[in-house]
N, C-alpha and C positions, 0 to 999 in steps of 0.2 A: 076857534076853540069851542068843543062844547059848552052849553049849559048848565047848571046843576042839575035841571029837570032831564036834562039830555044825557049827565053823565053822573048817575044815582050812585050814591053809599054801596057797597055790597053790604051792609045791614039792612039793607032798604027790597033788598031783593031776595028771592028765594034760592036753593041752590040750582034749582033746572035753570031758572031765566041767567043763573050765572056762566052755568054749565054749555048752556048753546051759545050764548057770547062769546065762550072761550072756542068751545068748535068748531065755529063757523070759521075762524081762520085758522084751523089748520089743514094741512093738506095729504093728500092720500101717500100712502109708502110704496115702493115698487114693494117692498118683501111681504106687505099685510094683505091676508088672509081674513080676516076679520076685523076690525078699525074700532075707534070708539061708540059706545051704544051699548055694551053690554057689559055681562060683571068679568069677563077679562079680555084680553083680543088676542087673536092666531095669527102666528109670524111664519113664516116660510123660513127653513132652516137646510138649505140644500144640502149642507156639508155634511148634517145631523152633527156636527159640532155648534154649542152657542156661549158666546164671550157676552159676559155677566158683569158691568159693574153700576157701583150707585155712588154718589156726590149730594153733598146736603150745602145749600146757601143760607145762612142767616142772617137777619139783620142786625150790626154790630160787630159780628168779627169777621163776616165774610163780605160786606159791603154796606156802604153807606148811602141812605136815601136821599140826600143833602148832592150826589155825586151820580148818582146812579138814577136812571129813568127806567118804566116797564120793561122800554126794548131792549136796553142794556141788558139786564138783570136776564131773559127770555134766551139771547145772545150767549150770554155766558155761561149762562146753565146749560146751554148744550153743548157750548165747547168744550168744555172740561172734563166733560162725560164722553163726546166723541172722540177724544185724544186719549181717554184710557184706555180704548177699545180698539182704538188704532197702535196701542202701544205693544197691544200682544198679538198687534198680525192682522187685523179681524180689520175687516168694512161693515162699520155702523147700518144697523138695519133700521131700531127703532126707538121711540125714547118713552117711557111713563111718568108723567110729570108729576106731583104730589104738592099740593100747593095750601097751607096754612095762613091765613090772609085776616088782618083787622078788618073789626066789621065797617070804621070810617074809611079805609080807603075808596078811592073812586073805579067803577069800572072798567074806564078809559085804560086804568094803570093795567090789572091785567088782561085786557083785550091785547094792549101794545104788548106786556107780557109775551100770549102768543103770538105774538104775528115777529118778536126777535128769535122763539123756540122756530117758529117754521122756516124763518130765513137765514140761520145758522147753519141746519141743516141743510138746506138747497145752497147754500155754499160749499160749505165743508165736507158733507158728506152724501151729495144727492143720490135721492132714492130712500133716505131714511124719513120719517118721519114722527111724531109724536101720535100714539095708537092708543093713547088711555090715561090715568093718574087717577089722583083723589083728590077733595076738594073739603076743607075743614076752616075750622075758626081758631086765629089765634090771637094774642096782645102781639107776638113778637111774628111780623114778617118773614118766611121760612120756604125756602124752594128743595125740594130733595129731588133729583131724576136718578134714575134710572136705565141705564142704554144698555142694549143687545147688539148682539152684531156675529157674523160670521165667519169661519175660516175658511171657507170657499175649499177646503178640502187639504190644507194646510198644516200643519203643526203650530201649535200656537209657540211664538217667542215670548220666552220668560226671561225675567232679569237671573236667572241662575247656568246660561249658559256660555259666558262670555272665556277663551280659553287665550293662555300667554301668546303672544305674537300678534293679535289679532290688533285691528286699528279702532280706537273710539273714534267714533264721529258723532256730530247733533244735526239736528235739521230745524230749523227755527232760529227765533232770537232768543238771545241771553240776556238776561238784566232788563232790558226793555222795560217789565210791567213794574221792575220796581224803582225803575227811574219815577215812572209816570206815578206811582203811590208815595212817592218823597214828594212830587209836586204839587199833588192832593194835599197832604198833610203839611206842606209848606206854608200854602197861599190859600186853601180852600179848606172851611172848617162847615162841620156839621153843628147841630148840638144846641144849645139856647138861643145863639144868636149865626144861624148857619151863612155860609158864605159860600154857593154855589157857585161851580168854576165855571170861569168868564173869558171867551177865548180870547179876547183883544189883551188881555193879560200874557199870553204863552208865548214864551221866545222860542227859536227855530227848534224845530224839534221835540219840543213836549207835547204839540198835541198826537204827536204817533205814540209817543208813550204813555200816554193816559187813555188814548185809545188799546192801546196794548194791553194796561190794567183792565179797562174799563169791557171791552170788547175785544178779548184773544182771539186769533185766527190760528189755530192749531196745522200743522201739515199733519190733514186728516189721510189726505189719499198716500201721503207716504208709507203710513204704516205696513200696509198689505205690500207695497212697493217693495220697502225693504226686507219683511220676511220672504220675497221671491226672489228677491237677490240673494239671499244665505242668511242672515243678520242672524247671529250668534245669539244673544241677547236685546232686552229694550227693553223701555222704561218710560214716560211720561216725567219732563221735569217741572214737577208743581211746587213745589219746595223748594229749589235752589239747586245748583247744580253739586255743591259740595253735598249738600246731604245727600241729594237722588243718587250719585255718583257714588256714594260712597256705601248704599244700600244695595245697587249692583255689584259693585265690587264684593261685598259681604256674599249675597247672593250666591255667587259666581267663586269665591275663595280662591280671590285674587287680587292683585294693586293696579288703580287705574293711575296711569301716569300721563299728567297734563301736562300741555305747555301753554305756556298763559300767554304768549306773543298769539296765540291761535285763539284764544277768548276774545277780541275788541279789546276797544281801547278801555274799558275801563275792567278790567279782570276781577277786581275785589265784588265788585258788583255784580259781575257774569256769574261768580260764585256763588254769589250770599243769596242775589233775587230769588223772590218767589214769584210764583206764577205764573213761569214763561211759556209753560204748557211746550214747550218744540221738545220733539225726542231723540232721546239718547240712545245709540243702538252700536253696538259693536260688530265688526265684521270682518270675515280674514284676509289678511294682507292682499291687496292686490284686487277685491272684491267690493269697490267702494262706491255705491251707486251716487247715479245725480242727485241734487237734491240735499246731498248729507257733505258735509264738508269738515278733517279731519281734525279732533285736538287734541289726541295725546293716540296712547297704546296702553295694552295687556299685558301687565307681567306677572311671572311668578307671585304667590304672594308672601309680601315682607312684613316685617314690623309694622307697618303702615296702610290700611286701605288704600289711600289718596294719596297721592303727590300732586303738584304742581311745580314744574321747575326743577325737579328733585329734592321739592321741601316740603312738609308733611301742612296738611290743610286742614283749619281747625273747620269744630262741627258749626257750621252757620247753616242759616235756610228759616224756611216760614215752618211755626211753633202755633198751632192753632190756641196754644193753650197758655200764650204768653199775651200780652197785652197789648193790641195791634198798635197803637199810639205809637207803643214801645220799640215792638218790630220795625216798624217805618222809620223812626227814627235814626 
């Protein structure tokens, strides 16, 4: 483990000596034309189509320091951002990280930082990588990215195209991360007297779902996958599957109809979790790629967005704006 002299305050530093600590570990993009170094960088955009989204982490309702290490936090800022972009068809090109940092923290933390932004991507979506951000002073911890990506010549799939007949299917786990955020909030407390999670503590099973919260793996390459198979619609479930679910359906002005024996064993929870990141994509009968496995159908639409079982599904899901204690709960 470094030493204090080995591993300075970022108050203690200026922002260049922060700024090449953070880019020396990242690594070059297939699609970058220009990389970090200057006041913006050039992406190759073959399709001359580019998919556009941004995600903000802070510290407090997006995660907990007491829980969460550099790499983590580096990890998950890029999944979330590369599964958006996989949600509408596109393979992630590039990421712009934005990083708001106290001036006590160490700069071990975001060095590790990047080195979880560049191994997320060379997982999930290799050939993307981080080409730029900004770099500021804050009291509160704060990640915001940024991801591009392409349609390779594609049509982008939107949650507004899902038509009756057609089959839902997901691709990922359900409920997972919010098993593993009941177990955090169970047994592992932040806060005055924090209680960092301890794996000799975890009975079978929770440490993939606290890795789940902690470090989602999105099926990044499925995205592009299933927009070449047809997929009607898709979606990113970050929010729970009732609510995302139920925003396609809107979308799309129609009822998705679930069957909960096709959720796992724990259904109420497949529903409600947030941030399972696996996506939700509909597609017409008979047209069901690998990878995606069926749980419900497209119908006309009724009185009711949702069903499950043929019984209407209240609105659950992650509420940024509700009180995460409370959500977890």
């Amino acid at each position: 483990m470094p030493t204090r002299s080995e591993d300075p305050r970022l108050g203690d530093l200026s922002e260049g000596e922060i700024l090449r600590a953070i880019l020396s570990r990242t690594a070059p993009g297939a699609h970058t034309i220009l990389g970090p170094g200057d006041d913006a960088a050039v992406i190759a955009a073959p399709s001359a189509s580019v998919v556009a989204t941004t995600d903000t982490l802070v510290h407090g309702p997006d995660f907990r320091l007491a829980w969460s290490g550099g790499y983590d936090l580096g990890w998950k800022s890029a999944a979330v951002n590369l599964a958006d972009v996989a949600a509408m068809g596109a393979r992630p090109t590039a990421l712009l990280v934005a990083l708001a940092v106290p001036r006590a923290l160490r700069l071990s933390f975001v060095t590790s930082l990047a080195d979880g932004l560049r191994e997320a991507c060379a997982a999930l979506a290799p050939g993307c990588a981080v080409v730029g951000g900004d770099l500021t002073v804050s009291d509160v911890l704060t990640i915001a990215v940024t991801a591009l990506g392409d349609l390779e010549g594609r049509t982008a799939v939107t949650r507004a195209g899902a038509r009756p007949g057609d089959v839902v299917a997901v691709a990922g786990e359900l409920g997972l991360a919010a098993h593993g955020l009941a177990v955090l909030f169970g047994r592992f407390r932040d806060g005055d007297e924090p209680v960092p999670v301890d794996p000799a503590l975890l009975a079978e099973g929770e440490p993939a779902a606290i890795a789940a919260q902690l470090r989602p793996a999105p099926p990044v390459g499925l995205g592009p996958y299933a927009a070449a198979a047809g997929a009607t619609a898709m979606m990113d479930v970050s929010d729970g599957l009732a609510l995302d679910a139920r925003r396609l359906a809107s979308a799309s002005d129609v009822t998705l109809a679930l069957d909960g024996a096709a959720l796992g064993s724990d259904p109420e929870r497949a529903l409600a979790g947030g941030e399972d990141h696996a996506l939700l994509a509909t597609f017409p009968a008979g047209a069901l790629p690998a990878g995606f496995r069926r749980i419900g159908e497209v119908r006309l639409r009724g009185a009711e967005a949702l069903l499950c079982d043929d019984l209407p599904v209240d609105v659950v899901g992650w509420d940024p704006y509700r009180d995460w204690d409370a959500a977890a709960g």
